[in-house]
GUMARMAR-849693 format. One record per residue: residue in one letter; chain; x, y, z of N, C-alpha, C, CB in turn. Coordinates in steps of 0.2 Angstrom, whole numbers. Glycine has a CB too. Example, Ala and Ser with C-alpha at 12.3 -4.5 7.8 and 13.67 -1.06 7.14 Angstrom:
<pts>
   r   c   neast   nnorth     nup   caeast   canorth    caup   ceast   cnorth     cup   cbeast   cbnorth    cbup
   A   A      66      -28      39       62       -22      39      66      -16      39       57       -22      45
   S   A      64      -11      35       68        -5      36      64        0      39       70        -3      29
</pts>
This chain:
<pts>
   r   c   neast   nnorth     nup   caeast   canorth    caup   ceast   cnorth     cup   cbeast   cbnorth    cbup
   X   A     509     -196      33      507      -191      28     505     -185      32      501      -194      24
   X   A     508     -177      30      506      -172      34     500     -170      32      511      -167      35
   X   A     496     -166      36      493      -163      37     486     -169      35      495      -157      36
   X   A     484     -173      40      479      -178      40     476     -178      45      481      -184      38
   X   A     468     -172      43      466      -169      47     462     -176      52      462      -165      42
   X   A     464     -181      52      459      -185      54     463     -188      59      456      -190      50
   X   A     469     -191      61      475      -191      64     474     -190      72      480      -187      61
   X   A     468     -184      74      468      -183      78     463     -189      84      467      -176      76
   X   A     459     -193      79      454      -196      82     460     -201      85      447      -201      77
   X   A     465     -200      83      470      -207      87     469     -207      94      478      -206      87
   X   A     470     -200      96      473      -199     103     466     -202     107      475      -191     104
   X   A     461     -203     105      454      -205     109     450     -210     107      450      -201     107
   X   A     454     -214     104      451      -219      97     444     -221     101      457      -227      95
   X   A     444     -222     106      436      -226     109     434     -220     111      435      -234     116
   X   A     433     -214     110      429      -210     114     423     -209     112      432      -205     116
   X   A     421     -211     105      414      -209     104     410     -217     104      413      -205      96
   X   A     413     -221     104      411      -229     106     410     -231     114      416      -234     103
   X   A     412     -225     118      411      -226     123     405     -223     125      415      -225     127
   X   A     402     -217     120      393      -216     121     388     -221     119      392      -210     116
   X   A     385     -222     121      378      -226     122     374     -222     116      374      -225     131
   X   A     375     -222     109      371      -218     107     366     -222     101      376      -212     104
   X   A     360     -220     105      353      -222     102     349     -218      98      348      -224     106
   X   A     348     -217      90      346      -213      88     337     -214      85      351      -210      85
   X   A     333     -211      85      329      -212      84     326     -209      78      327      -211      89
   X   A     324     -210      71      324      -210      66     317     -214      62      331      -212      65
   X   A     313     -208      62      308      -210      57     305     -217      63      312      -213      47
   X   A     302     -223      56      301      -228      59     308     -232      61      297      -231      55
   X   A     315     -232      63      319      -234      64     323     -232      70      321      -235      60
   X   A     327     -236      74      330      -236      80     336     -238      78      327      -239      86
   X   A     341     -231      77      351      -234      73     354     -234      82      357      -223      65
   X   A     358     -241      81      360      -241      88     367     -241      85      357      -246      93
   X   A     372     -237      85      379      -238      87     382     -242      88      382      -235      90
   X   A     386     -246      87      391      -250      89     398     -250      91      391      -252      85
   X   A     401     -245      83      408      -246      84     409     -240      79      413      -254      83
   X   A     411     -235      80      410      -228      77     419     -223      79      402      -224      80
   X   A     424     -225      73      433      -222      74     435     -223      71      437      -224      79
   X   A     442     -221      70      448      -223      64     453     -228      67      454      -216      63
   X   A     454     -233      62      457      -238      65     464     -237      57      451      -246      66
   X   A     468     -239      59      475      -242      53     477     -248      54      481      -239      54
   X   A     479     -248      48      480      -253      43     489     -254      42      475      -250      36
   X   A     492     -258      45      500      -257      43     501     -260      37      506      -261      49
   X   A     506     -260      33      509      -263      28     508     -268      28      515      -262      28
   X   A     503     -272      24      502      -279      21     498     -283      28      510      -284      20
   X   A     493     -277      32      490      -282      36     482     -284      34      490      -279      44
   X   A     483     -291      36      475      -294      34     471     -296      39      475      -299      29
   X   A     465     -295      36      457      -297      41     457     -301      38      451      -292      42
   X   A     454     -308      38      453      -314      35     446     -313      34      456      -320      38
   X   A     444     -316      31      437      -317      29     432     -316      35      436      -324      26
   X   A     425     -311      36      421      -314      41     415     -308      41      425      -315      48
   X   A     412     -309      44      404      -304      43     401     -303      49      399      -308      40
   X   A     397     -297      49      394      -295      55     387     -296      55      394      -289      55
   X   A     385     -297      60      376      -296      61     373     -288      60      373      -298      72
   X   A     376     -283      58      376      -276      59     375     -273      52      382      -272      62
   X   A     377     -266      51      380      -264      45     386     -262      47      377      -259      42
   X   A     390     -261      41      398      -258      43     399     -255      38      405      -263      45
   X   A     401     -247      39      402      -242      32     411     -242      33      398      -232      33
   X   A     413     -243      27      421      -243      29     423     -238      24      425      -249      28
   X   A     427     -232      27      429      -225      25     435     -227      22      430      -220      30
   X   A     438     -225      17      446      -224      19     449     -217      17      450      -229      15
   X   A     450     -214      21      453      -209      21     461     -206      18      452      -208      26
   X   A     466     -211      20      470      -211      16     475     -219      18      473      -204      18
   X   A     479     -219      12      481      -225       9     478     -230       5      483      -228      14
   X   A     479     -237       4      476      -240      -1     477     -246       0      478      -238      -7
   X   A     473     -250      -2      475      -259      -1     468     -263      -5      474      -262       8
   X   A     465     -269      -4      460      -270      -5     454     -276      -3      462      -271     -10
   X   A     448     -274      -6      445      -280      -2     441     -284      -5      441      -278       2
   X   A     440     -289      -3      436      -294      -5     428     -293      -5      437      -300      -3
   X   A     422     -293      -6      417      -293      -3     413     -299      -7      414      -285      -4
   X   A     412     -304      -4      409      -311      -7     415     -313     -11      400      -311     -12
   X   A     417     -313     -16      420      -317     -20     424     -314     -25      416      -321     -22
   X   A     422     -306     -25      423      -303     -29     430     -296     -26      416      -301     -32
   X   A     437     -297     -28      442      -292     -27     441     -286     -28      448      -293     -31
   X   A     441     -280     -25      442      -273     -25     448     -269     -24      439      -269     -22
   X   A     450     -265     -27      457      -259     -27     453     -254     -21      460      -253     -36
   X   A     458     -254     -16      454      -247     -12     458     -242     -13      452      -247      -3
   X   A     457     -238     -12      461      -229     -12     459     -222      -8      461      -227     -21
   X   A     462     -220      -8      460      -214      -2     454     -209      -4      466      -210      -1
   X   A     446     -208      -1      442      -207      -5     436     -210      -6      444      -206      -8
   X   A     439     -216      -7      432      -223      -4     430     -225       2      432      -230      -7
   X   A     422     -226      -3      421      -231       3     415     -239       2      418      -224      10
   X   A     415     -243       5      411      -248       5     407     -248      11      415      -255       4
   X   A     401     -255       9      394      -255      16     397     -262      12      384      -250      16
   X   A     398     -263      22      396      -271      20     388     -275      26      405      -277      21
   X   A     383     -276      24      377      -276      28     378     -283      31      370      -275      23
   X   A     372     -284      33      372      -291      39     375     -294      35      364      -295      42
   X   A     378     -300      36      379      -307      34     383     -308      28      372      -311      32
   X   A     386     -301      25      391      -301      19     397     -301      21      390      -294      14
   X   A     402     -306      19      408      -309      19     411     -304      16      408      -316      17
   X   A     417     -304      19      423      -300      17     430     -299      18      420      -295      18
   X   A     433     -297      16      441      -301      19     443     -293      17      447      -311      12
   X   A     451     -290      22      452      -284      19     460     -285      20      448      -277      22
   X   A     465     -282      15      471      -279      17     473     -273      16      473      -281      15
   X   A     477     -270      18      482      -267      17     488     -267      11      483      -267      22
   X   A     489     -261       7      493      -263       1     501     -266       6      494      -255      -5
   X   A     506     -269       4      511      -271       6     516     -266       8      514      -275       1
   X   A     517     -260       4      520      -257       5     518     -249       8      524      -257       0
   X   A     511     -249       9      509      -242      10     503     -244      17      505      -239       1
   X   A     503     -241      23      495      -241      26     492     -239      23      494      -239      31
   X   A     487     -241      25      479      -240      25     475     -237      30      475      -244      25
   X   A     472     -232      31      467      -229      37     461     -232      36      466      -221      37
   X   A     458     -232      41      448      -235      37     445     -231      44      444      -248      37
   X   A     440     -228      42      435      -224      47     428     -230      47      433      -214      41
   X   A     430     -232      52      422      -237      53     416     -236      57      424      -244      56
   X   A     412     -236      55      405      -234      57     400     -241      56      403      -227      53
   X   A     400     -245      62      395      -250      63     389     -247      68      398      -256      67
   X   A     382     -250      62      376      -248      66     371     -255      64      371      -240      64
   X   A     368     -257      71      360      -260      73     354     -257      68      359      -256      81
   X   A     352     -259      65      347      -251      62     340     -257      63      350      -247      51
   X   A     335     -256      68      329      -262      70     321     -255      68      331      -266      82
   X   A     318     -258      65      313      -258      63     307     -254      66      312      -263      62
   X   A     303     -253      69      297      -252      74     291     -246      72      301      -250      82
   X   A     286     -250      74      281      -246      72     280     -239      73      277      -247      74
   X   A     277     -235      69      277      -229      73     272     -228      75      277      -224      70
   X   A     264     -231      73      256      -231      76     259     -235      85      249      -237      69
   X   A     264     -240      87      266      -243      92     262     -239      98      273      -243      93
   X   A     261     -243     103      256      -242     109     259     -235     113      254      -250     114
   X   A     267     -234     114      272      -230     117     270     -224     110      282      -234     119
   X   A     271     -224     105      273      -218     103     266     -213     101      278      -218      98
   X   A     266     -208      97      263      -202      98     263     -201      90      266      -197     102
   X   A     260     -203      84      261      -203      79     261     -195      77      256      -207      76
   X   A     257     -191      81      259      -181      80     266     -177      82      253      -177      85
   X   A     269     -185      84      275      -181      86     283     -182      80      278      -185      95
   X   A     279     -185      74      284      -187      68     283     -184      63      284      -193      67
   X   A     286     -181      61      290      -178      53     288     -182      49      298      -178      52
   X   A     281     -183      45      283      -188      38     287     -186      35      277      -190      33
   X   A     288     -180      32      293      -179      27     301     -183      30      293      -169      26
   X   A     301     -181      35      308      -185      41     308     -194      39      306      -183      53
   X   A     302     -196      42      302      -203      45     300     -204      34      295      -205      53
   X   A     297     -203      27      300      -205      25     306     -205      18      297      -208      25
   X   A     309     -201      22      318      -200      19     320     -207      24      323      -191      21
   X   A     319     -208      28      321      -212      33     322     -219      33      319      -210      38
   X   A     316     -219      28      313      -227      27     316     -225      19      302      -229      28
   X   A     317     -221      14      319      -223      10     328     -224      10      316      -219       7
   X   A     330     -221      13      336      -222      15     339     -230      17      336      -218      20
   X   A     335     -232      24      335      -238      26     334     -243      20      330      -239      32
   X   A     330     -241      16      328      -247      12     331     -248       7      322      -248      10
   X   A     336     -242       4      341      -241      -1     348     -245       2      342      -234      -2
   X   A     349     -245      10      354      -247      11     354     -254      12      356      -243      15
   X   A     346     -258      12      349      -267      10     349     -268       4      345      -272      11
   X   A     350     -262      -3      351      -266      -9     356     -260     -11      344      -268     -15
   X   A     360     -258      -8      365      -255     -10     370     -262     -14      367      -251      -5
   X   A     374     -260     -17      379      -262     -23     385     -265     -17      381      -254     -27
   X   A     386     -272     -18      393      -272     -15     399     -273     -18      392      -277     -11
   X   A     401     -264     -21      409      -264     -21     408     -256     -20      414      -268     -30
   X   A     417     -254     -19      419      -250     -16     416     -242     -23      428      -252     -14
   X   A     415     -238     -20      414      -231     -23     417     -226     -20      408      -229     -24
   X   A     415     -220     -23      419      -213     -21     412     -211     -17      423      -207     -28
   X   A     418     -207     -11      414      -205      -7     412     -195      -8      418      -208       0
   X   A     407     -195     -12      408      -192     -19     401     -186     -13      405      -198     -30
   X   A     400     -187     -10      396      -180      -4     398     -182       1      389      -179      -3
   X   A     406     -181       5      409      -178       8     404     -182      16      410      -170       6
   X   A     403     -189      18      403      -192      23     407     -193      28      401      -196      22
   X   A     415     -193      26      419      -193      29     421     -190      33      422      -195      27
   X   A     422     -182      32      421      -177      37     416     -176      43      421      -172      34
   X   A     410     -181      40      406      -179      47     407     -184      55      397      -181      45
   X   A     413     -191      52      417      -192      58     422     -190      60      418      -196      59
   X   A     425     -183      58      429      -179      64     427     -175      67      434      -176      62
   X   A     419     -172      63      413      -166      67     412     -170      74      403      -164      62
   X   A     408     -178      72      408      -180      78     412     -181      83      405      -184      77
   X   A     419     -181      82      424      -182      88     424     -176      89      431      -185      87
   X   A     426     -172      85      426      -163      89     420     -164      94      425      -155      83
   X   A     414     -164      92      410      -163      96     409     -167     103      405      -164      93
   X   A     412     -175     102      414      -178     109     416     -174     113      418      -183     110
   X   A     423     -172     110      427      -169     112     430     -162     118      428      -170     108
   X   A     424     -161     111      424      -151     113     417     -150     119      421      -143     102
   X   A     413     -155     119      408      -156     124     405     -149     124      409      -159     131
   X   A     403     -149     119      401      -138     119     392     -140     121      402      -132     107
   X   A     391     -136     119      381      -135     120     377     -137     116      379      -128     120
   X   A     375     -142     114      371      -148     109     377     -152     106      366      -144     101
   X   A     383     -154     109      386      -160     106     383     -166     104      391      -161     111
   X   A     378     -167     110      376      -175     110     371     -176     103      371      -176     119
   X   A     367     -170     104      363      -170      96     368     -170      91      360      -164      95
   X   A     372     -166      89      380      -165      82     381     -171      82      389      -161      83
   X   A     382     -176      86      385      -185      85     381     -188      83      387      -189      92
   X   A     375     -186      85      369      -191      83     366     -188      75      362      -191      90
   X   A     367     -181      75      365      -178      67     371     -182      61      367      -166      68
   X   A     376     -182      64      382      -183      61     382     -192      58      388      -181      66
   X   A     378     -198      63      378      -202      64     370     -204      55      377      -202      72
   X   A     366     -199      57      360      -199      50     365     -197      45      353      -192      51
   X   A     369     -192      44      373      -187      39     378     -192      36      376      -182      43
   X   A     379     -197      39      385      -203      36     381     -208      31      388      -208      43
   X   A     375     -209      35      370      -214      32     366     -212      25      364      -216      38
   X   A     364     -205      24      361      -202      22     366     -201      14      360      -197      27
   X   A     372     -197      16      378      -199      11     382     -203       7      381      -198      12
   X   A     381     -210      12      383      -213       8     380     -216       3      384      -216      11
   X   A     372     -216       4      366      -218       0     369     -216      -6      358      -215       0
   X   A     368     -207      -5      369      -205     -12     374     -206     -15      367      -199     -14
   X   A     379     -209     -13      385      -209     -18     387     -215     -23      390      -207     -14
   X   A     379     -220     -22      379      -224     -29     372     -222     -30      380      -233     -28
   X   A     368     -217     -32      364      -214     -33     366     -214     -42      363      -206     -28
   X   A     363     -217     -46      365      -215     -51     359     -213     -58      370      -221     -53
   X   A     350     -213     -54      346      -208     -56     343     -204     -52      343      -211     -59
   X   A     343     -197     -53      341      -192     -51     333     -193     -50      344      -185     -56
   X   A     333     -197     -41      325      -192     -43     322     -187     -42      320      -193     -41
   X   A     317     -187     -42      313      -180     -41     308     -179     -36      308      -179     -48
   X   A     310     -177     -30      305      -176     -24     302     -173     -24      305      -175     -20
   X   A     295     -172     -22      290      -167     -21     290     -168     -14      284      -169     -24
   X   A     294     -161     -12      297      -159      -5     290     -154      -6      306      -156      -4
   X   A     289     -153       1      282      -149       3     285     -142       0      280      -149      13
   X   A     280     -137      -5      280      -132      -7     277     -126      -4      279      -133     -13
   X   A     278     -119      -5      273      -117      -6     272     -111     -10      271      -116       0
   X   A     269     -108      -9      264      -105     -15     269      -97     -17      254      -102     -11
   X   A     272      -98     -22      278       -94     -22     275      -85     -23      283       -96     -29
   X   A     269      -85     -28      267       -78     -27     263      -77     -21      262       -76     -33
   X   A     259      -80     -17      256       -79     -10     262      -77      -6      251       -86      -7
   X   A     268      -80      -8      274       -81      -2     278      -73      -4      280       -91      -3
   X   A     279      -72      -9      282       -65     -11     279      -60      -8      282       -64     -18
   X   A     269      -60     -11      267       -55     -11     268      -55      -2      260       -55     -15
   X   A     264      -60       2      266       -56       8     269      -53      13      265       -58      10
   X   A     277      -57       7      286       -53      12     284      -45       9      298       -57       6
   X   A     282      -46       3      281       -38       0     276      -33       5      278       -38      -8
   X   A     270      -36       8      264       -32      12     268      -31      19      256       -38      13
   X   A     271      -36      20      274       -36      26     280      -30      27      277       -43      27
   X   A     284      -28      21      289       -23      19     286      -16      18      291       -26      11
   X   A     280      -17      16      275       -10      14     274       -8      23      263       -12       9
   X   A     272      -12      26      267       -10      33     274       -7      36      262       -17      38
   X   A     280       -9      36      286        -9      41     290       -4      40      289       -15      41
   X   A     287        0      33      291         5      30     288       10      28      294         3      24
   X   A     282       10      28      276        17      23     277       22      28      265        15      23
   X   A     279       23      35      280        31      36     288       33      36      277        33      44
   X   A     292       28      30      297        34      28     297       35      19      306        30      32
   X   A     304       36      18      304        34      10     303       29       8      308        36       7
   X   A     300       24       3      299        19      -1     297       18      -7      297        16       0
   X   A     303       15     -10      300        17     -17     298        9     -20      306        23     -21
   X   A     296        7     -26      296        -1     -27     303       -3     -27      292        -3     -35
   X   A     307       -1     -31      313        -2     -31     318       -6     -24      314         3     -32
   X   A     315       -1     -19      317        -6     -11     313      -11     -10      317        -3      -4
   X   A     307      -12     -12      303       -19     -12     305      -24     -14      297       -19     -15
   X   A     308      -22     -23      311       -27     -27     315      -29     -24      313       -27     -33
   X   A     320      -25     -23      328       -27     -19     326      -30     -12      334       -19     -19
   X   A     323      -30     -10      323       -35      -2     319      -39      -4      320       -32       7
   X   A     317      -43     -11      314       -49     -12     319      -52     -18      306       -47     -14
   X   A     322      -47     -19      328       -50     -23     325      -52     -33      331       -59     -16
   X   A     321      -49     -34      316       -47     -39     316      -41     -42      312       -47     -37
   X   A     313      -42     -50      315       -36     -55     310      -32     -52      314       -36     -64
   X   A     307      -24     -52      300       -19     -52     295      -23     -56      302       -12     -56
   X   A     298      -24     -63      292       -25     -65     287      -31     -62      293       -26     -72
   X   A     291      -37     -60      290       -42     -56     285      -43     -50      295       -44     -53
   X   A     285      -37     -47      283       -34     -41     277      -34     -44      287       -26     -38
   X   A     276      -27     -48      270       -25     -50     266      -29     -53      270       -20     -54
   X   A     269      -35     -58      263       -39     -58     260      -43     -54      263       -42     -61
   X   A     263      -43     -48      262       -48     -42     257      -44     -38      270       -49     -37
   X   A     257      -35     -37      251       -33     -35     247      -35     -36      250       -29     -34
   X   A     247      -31     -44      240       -30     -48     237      -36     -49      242       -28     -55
   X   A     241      -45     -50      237       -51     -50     234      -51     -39      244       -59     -53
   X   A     237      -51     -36      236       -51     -30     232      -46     -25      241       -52     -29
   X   A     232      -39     -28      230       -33     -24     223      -30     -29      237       -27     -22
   X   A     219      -35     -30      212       -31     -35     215      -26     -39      205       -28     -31
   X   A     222      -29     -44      223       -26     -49     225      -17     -46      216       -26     -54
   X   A     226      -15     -42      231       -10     -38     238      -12     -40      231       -10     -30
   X   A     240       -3     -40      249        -3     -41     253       -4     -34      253         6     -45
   X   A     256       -3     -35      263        -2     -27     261        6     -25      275        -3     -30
   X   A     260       12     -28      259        17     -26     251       18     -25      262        20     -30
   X   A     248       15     -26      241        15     -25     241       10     -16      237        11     -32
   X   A     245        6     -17      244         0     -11     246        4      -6      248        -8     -11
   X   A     252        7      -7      255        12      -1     251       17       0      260        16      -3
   X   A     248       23      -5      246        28      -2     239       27       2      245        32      -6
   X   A     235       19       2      229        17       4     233       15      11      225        11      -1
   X   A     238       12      12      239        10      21     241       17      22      247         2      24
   X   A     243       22      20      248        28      24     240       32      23      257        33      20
   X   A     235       31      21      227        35      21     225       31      29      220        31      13
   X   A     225       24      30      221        19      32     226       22      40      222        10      28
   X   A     232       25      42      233        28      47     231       33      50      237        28      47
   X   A     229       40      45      228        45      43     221       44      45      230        46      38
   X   A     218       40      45      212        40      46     210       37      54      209        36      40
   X   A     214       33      55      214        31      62     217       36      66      216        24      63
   X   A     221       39      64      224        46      69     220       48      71      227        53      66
   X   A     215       55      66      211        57      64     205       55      69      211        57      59
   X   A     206       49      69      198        47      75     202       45      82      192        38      71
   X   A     205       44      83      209        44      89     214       49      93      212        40      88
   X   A     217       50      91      223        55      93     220       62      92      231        54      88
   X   A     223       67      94      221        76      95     230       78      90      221        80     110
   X   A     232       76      86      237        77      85     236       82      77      240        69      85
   X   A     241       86      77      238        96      72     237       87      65      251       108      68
   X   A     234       89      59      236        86      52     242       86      50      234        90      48
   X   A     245       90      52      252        91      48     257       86      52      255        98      48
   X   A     257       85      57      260        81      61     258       72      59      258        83      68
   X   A     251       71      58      248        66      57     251       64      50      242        66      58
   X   A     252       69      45      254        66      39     260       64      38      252        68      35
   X   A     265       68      43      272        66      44     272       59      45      277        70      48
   X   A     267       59      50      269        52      53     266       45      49      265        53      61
   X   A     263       48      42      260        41      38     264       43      35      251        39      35
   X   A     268       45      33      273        49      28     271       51      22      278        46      26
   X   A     267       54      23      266        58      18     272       65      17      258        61      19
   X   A     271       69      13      274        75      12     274       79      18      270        79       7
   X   A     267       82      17      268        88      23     257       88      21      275        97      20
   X   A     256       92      26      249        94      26     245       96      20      249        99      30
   X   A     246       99      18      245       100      11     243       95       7      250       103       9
   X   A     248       90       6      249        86       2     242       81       3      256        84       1
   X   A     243       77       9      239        74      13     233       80      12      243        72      21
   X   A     229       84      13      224        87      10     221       85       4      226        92       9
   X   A     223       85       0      224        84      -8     223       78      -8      232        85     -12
   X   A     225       75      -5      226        66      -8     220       64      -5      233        61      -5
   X   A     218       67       4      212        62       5     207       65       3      210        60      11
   X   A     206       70       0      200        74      -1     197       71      -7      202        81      -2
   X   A     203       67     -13      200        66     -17     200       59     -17      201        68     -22
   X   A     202       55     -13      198        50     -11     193       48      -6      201        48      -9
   X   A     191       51      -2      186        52       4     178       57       1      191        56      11
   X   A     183       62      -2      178        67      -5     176       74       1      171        63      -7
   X   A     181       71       7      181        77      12     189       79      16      175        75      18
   X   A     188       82      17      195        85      21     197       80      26      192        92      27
   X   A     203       81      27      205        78      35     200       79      42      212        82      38
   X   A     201       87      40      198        89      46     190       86      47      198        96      47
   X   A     186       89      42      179        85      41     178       78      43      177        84      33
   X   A     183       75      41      183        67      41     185       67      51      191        64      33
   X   A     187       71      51      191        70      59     183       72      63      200        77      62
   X   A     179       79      61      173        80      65     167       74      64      171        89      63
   X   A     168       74      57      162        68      57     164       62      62      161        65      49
   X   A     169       58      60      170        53      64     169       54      70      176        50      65
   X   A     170       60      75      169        60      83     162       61      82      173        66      87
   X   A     155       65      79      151        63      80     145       58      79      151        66      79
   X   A     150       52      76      147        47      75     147       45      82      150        43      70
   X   A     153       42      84      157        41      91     151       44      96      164        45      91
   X   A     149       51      98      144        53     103     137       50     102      143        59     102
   X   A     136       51      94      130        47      94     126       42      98      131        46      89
</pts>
């Protein structure tokens, strides 16, 4: 069949089974076995027999069928089956057509995480239990063939490229790819949607600060709310209620003109720099304007505000 993007694992068939690859996962240790594309000729059969392991069997293209305990399946290009320790299974090929199967056998052994060797601060609960929910889905997974309906099969040609291409984190990609198979397969007899409570956080605390963060990085040029919304991907009005709940009931032009004051004021007691220069630089207008504005907030001039501050300072 042309263009069967997988064709290529031929040329290497043991090369990712020649890695020693131990991955470490949550409370579990997935040890590899036998992880490649194997075929299937026209009417060939595996007679009945079982593993101590697990075994995910792909099939990428062609069609035949399997037995699993006692019960016949049609396979076709697109499925796939798990057959776990001790489950009997017989397979063929259809008579007139091969079969490809993409097999992935793993070890998958147990172990404590409080254990005397490890470091319980060094583990991801949210990781270690997807990991245990996973493992434990996959001893009562369903034994007959399904569709391989979130794309697990592509992550064993990532992992041969990555043997292969030996680039810079390969060894990690094989082993990511190795969870990424396990992980997919689960869901693809998933047939009620649950609902996780994946760690959240606080969506108005989390806005308002990209927004405070946006104000401080931008207040000595033009800004208006409008670029606040748009780099938070948010209506105006949105914004403003997000101050007004969050900033003691202040607008966006009030929050601004108080940080471009709050520089203005630290100039003023630091630096020897004219007014006018200092309010370019909080961006304000121009001198004048900055006049106006601190005067009726402070109730004194710049300048006032600049001589008083230094006589505090001598004091």
């Amino acid at each position: 069949m042309p263009n069967f993007p997988y064709e290529v694992m031929l040329e290497r068939q043991d090369s990712l089974e020649r890695l020693e690859l131990r991955i470490r996962w949550g409370a579990y240790d997935i040890h590899v076995l036998r992880f490649h594309l194997t075929q299937f000729p026209p009417g060939r059969i595996i007679g009945f027999h079982k593993h101590a392991e697990y075994e995910f069997h792909f099939i990428p293209q062609g069609k035949g069928k399997v037995i699993i305990v006692d019960q016949e399946y049609a396979l076709r290009s697109g499925m796939f089956y798990l057959t776990g320790p001790d489950v009997m299974h017989y397979q063929e090929a259809d008579q007139h057509e091969a079969m490809d199967e993409l097999c992935l056998h793993v070890d998958i052994i147990e172990h404590s995480i409080q254990g005397d060797c490890d470091d319980p601060s060094t583990y991801d609960d949210w990781e270690a239990s997807e990991a245990r929910d996973c493992i434990e889905k996959l001893k009562t997974l369903p034994l007959f063939p399904t569709a391989d309906l979130h794309q697990a099969m592509p992550r064993f040609l990532e992992a041969y490229e990555a043997c292969s291409g030996n680039f810079v984190g390969s060894y990690t990609t094989i082993k990511q790819t190795v969870i990424q198979i396990l992980l997919r397969a689960v869901r693809a007899y998933d047939t009620v949607k649950e609902q996780k409570q994946f760690p959240t956080r606080d969506m108005k605390a989390y806005r308002y600060r990209l927004a405070m963060e946006y104000i401080h990085a931008n207040y000595d040029g033009f800004i208006t709310l409008e670029d606040v919304a748009d780099k938070l991907n948010l209506s105006s009005r949105h914004i403003q209620r997000l101050f007004k709940e969050l900033h003691h009931g202040h607008s966006f032009s009030r929050i601004l003109e108080d940080i471009r004051l709050n520089v203005v004021c630290r100039e003023l007691q630091d630096s020897e720099q004219s007014i006018e220069k200092i309010a370019k630089l909080a961006g304000f207008a121009g001198g004048n304007y900055l006049h106006a504005v601190f005067r009726k907030k402070f109730g004194v001039t710049p300048s006032q505000y600049r001589k008083s501050s230094r006589k505090k300072i001598l004091q």
